[in-house]
C-alpha positions in Angstrom: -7.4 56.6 18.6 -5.7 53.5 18.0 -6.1 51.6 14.8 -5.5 48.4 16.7 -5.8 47.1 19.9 -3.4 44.9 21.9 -4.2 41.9 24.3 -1.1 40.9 25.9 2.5 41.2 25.1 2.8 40.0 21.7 5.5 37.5 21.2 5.9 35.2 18.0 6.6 31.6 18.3 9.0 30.1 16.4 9.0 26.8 15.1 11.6 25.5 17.8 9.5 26.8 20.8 6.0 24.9 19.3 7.9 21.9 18.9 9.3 22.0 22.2 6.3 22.6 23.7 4.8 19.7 21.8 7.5 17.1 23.2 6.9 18.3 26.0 3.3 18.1 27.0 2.1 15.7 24.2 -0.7 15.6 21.6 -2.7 13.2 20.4 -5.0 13.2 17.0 -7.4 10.7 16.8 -9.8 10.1 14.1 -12.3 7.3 12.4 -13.3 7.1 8.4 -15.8 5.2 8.0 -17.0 3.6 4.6 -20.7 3.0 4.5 -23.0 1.8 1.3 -26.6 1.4 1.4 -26.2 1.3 5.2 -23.5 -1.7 5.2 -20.8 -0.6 6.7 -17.8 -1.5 4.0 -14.3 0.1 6.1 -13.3 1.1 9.2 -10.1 2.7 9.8 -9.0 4.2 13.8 -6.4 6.7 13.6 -4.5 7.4 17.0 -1.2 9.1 17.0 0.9 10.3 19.6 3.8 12.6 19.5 5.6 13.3 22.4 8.9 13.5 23.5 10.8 9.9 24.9 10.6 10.8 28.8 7.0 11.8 28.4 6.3 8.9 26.8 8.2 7.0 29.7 5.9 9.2 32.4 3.0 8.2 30.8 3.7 4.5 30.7 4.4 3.9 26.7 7.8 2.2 26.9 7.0 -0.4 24.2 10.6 0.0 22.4 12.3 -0.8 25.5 11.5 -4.4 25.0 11.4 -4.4 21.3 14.0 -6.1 19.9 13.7 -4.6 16.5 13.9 -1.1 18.3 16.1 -2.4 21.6 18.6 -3.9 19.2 18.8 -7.4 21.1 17.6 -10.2 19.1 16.4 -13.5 21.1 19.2 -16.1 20.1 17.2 -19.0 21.1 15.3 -18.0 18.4 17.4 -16.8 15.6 18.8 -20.8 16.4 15.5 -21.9 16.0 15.0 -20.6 12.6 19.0 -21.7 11.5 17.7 -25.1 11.9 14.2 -25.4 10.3 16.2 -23.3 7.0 18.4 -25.9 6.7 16.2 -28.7 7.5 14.1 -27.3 4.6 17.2 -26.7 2.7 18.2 -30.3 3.1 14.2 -31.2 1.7 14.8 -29.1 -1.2 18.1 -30.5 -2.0 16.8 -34.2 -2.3 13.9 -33.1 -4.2 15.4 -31.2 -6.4 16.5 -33.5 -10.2 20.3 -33.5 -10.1 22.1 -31.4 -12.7 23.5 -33.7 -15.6 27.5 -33.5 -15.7 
């Protein structure tokens, strides 16, 4: 008689093949700690993560980096323009505010 029993074909996973199938189908944790003292509640904090692979991500609609600049690597040069000016406009306030040094 048989010590031990069998299910199914008994196949280890390696780390490579979880992964894999992580990025592929997704998972999501989510999870709420909440901070209460003498029933007033003090701190909420909502935990939601998502790990998925890049097409997935695409095939479920989360394409938020696609427009990121920060991620995207495009910068809005209207923008960066915008902020040239008001730092030297400020520059220019500091400078006559500022005592001259004495030569």
């Amino acid at each position: 008689m048989p010590e031990r029993y069998e299910l199914g074909p008994h196949r280890t996973q390696g780390l490579v093949d979880i992964l894999d199938r992580i990025l592929d189908k997704g998972l999501v944790i989510a999870g709420d700690i909440r901070v209460h003292l003498a029933n007033v509640e003090l701190l909420t904090i909502q935990i939601r993560l998502l790990v998925c692979s890049v097409d997935k991500a695409d095939e479920i609609g989360l394409n938020w980096w696609r427009s990121d600049p920060y991620f995207s690597g495009r910068r809005d040069v209207a923008q960066l323009e915008a902020i040239d000016e008001r730092l030297a406009r400020l520059e220019a306030k500091l400078a006559a505010v500022e005592p001259k040094p004495a030569e």
